[in-house]
C-alpha positions in Angstrom: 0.0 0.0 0.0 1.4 3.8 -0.9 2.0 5.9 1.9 1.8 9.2 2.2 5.1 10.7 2.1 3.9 13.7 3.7 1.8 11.3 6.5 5.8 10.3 6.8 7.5 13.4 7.4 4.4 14.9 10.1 4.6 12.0 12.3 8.3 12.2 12.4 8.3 15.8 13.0 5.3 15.5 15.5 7.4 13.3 16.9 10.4 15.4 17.2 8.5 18.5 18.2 7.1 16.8 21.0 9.8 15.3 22.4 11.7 19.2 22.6 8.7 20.0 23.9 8.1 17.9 26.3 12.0 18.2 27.7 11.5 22.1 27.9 8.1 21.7 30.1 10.5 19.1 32.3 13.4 21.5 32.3 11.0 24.5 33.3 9.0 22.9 36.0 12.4 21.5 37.6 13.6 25.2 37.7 10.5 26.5 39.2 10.6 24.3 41.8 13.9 24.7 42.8 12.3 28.3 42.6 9.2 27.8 44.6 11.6 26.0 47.2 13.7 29.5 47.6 10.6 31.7 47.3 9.2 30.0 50.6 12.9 30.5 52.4 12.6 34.2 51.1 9.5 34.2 52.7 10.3 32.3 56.1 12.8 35.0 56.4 10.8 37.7 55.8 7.8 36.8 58.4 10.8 36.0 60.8 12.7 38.7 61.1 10.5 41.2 63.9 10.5 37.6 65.8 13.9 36.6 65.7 15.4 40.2 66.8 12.5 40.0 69.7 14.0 36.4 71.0 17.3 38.1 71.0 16.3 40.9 72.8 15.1 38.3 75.2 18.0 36.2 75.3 20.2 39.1 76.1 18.3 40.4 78.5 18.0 36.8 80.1 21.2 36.2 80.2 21.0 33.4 77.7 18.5 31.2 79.3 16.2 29.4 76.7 13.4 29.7 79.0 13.3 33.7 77.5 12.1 32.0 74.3 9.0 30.4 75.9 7.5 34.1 76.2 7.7 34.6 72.7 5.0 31.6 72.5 2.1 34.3 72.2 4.1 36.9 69.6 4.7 33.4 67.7 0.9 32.4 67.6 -0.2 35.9 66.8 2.0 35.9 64.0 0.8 32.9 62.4 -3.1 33.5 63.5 -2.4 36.7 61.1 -0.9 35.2 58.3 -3.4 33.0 55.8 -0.3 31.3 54.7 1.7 29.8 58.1 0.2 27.0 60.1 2.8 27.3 62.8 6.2 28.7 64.0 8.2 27.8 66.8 12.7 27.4 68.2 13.8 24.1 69.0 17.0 23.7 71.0 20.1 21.4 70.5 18.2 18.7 72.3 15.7 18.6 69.4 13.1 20.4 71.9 10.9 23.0 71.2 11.1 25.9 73.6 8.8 28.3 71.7 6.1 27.6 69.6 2.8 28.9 68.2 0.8 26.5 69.8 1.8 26.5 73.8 0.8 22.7 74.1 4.0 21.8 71.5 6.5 23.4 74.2 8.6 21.2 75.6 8.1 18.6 73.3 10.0 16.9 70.8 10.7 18.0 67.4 10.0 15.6 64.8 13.5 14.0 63.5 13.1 15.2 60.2 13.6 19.0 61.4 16.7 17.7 63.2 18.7 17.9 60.0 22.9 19.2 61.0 23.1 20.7 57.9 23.9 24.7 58.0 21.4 25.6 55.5 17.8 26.5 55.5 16.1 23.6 54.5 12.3 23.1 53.0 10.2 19.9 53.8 7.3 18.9 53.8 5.6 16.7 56.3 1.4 16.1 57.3 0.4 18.2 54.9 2.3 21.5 55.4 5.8 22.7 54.1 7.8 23.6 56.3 11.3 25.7 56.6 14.1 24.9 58.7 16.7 27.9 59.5 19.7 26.7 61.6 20.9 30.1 63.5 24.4 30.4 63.6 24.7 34.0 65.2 24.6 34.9 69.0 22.9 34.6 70.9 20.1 32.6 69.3 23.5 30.2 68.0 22.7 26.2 68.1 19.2 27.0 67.7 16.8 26.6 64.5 13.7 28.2 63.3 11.1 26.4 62.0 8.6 28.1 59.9 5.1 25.8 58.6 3.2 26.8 55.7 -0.3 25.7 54.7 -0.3 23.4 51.1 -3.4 25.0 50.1 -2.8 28.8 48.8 0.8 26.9 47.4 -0.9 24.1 45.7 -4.5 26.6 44.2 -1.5 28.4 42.6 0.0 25.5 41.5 -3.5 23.8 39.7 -3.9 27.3 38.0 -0.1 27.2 36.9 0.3 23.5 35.5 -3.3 24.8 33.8 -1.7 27.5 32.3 1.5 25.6 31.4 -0.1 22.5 30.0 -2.3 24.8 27.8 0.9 26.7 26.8 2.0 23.2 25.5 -0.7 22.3 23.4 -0.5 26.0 21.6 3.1 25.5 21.1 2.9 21.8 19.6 0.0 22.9 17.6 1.2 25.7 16.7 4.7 24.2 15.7 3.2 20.9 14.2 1.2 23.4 11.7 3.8 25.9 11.0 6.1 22.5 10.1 3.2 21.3 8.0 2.9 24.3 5.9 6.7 24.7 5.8 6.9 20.9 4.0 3.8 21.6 1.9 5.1 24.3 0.4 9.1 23.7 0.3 8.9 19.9 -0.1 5.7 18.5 -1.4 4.6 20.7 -4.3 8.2 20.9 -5.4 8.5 17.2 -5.9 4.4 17.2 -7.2 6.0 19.4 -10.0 8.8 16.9 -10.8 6.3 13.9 -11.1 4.1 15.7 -13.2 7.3 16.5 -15.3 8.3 13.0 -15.2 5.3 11.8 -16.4 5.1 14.4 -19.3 8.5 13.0 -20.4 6.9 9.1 -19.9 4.6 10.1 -22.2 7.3 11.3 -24.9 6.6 15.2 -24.0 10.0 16.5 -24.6 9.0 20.3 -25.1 7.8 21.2 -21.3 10.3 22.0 -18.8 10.1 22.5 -14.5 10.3 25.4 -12.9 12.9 26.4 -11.1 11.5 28.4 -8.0 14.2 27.9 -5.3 17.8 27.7 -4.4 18.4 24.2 -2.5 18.5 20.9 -2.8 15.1 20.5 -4.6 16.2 23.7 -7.0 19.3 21.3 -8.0 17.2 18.5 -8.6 15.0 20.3 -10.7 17.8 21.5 -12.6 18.7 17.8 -13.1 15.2 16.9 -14.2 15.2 20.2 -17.2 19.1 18.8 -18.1 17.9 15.3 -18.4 15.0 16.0 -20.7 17.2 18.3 -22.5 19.6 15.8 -23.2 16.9 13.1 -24.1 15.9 15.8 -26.5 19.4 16.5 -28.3 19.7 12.6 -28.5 16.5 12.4 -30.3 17.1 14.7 -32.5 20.7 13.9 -33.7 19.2 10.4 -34.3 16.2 12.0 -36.7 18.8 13.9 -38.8 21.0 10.6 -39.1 17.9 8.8 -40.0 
């Protein structure tokens, strides 16, 4: 059975297209997360800043007892009653005890072990259903100690849905818009060029010797067309010398 040479060439290039395509929207969405994971550290920082210069205020003034953190309890859960975006904030100690928190009942109790991380950086998880940030503080006199900032999913994952909408829609333009613009490009560069040359070729089939292609571009298909007009001009002169031995 024929097929389609054109029918060839778009499912190879639909193909293609959607492969690069595909790669980008991996490549993007790996960036924006890595993204979304510093946005929420920028964040954390931000919320955190009144409330870590008021816990050392109190440390100083405590002369470094940890107990001075426990007051901060209330500032902590007014803070995060007035934010639609934190679920909870609170210090944990060396021990991997919290000694401040938004919610009183957590004082004194233990930090789960995956906010006991030794690492020096700020660090985002995210564990029964919130994200949370972990900032190890490495200045006096709140050294030794770590933040720990919770965020709700919900506001983070609404803008999420609307953004993978808005991507995946993105896609389908692009590939659609890229599998027609490819289309058009072989129609009119490949396709009628090489229609021209078979209705040449069967001109000459059928002993038409007097019609010629046209040569309407510079490439590949130009060259062959050449090749096609040199051909039948060569049949011609060989015709014709035989005639006039004849």
């Amino acid at each position: 059975m024929k097929e389609s040479l054109q029918r060839k060439l778009m499912i190879r290039i639909g193909g293609l297209l959607t492969a690069l395509i595909l790669t980008f929207f991996i490549t993007v969405n790996i960036y924006l997360s890595a993204e979304r994971k510093r946005s929420l550290i920028t964040t954390g920082k931000a919320v955190s800043t009144l409330i870590l210069k008021k816990a050392s205020e109190n440390l100083q003034r405590s002369g470094g007892t940890l107990l001075a953190l426990t007051a901060l309890s209330l500032e902590l859960k007014r803070t995060v009653e007035g934010s639609e975006d934190l679920a909870e904030m609170a210090f944990i100690d060396e021990t991997g005890t919290f000694v401040s928190h938004s919610n009183p009942e957590m004082i004194n109790g233990k930090a789960p072990e995956e906010f006991l991380d030794t690492s020096r950086e700020a660090k985002v998880l995210s564990l029964n259903g919130l994200q949370y940030v972990i900032y190890p503080l490495t200045e006096d006199p709140l050294k030794g100690l770590k933040l720990v900032v919770g965020f709700h999913k919900r506001g983070h994952a609404a803008r999420a849905a609307k953004y993978l909408a808005l991507q995946l829609f993105i896609l389908l333009a692009a590939l659609a818009i890229a599998y027609f613009s490819s289309s058009m490009f072989i129609q009119s560069q490949v396709l009628k060029p090489l229609d021209r040359l078979r209705r040449h070729s069967m001109q000459l089939r059928e002993g038409d010797l007097t019609h010629y292609a046209s040569v309407l571009q510079h490439d590949e298909i130009g060259e062959l067309t050449e090749a096609f007009n040199n051909m039948t001009e060569s049949i011609r002169g060989i015709i014709e010398k035989i005639s006039s031995v004849s």
